[in-house]
N, C-alpha and C positions, 0 to 999 in steps of 0.2 A: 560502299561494298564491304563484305564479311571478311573474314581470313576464317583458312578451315584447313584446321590442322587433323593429319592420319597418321596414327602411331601403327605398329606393329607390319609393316608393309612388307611383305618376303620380298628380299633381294631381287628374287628372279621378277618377279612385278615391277620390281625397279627400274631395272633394267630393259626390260622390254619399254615399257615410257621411255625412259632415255632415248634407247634406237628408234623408236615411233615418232619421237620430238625432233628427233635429227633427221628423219626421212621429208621429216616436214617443213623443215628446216624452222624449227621454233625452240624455247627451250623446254624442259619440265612441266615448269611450272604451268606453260600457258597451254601445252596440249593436256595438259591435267584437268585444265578450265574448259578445253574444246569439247577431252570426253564427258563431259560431267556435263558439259550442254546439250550435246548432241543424244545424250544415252535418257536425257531430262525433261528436256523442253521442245522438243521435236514429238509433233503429233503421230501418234502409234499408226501404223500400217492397219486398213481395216483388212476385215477377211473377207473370203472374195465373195460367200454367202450372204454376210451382211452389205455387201454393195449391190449383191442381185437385187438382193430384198428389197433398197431402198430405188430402183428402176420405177419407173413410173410406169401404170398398165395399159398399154395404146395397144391400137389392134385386136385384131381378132386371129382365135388361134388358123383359122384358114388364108389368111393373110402370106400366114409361115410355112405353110404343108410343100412342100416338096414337088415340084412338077416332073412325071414319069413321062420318057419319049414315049411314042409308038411304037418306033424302031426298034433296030438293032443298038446296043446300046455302044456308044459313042467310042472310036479306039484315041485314047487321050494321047499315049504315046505315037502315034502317025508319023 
């Protein structure tokens, strides 16, 4: 494994890790490791148009239409 050193880190950055590593109950160092995992190597969220897209095409659009009572239409709160 590497060693990866970060010079110029503003205090308040610091410190925020510090209380993030203590919520976590780990130290610095290793939730330094987790963010740097998780922000890394964790496959991106798709978007949710790129998920429709990739739906596969079944059906026909009369499949999905809507069915209209005859009636009066339905009192849902009753």
């Amino acid at each position: 494994m590497a060693d990866l050193l970060v010079r110029g880190v503003d205090d308040a950055v610091v410190r925020a890790l510090k209380k993030r590593a203590g919520d976590h109950g780990r130290s610095a160092e290793a939730e330094h490791r987790a963010i740097l995992a998780a922000a890394l190597l964790c496959p991106p969220r798709r978007k949710l148009a790129d998920l429709l897209a990739s739906m596969p095409d079944v059906g026909r659009d009369e499949d999905y239409e809507r069915q209209q009572d005859e009636g009066a239409a339905a009192d849902v709160f009753g």
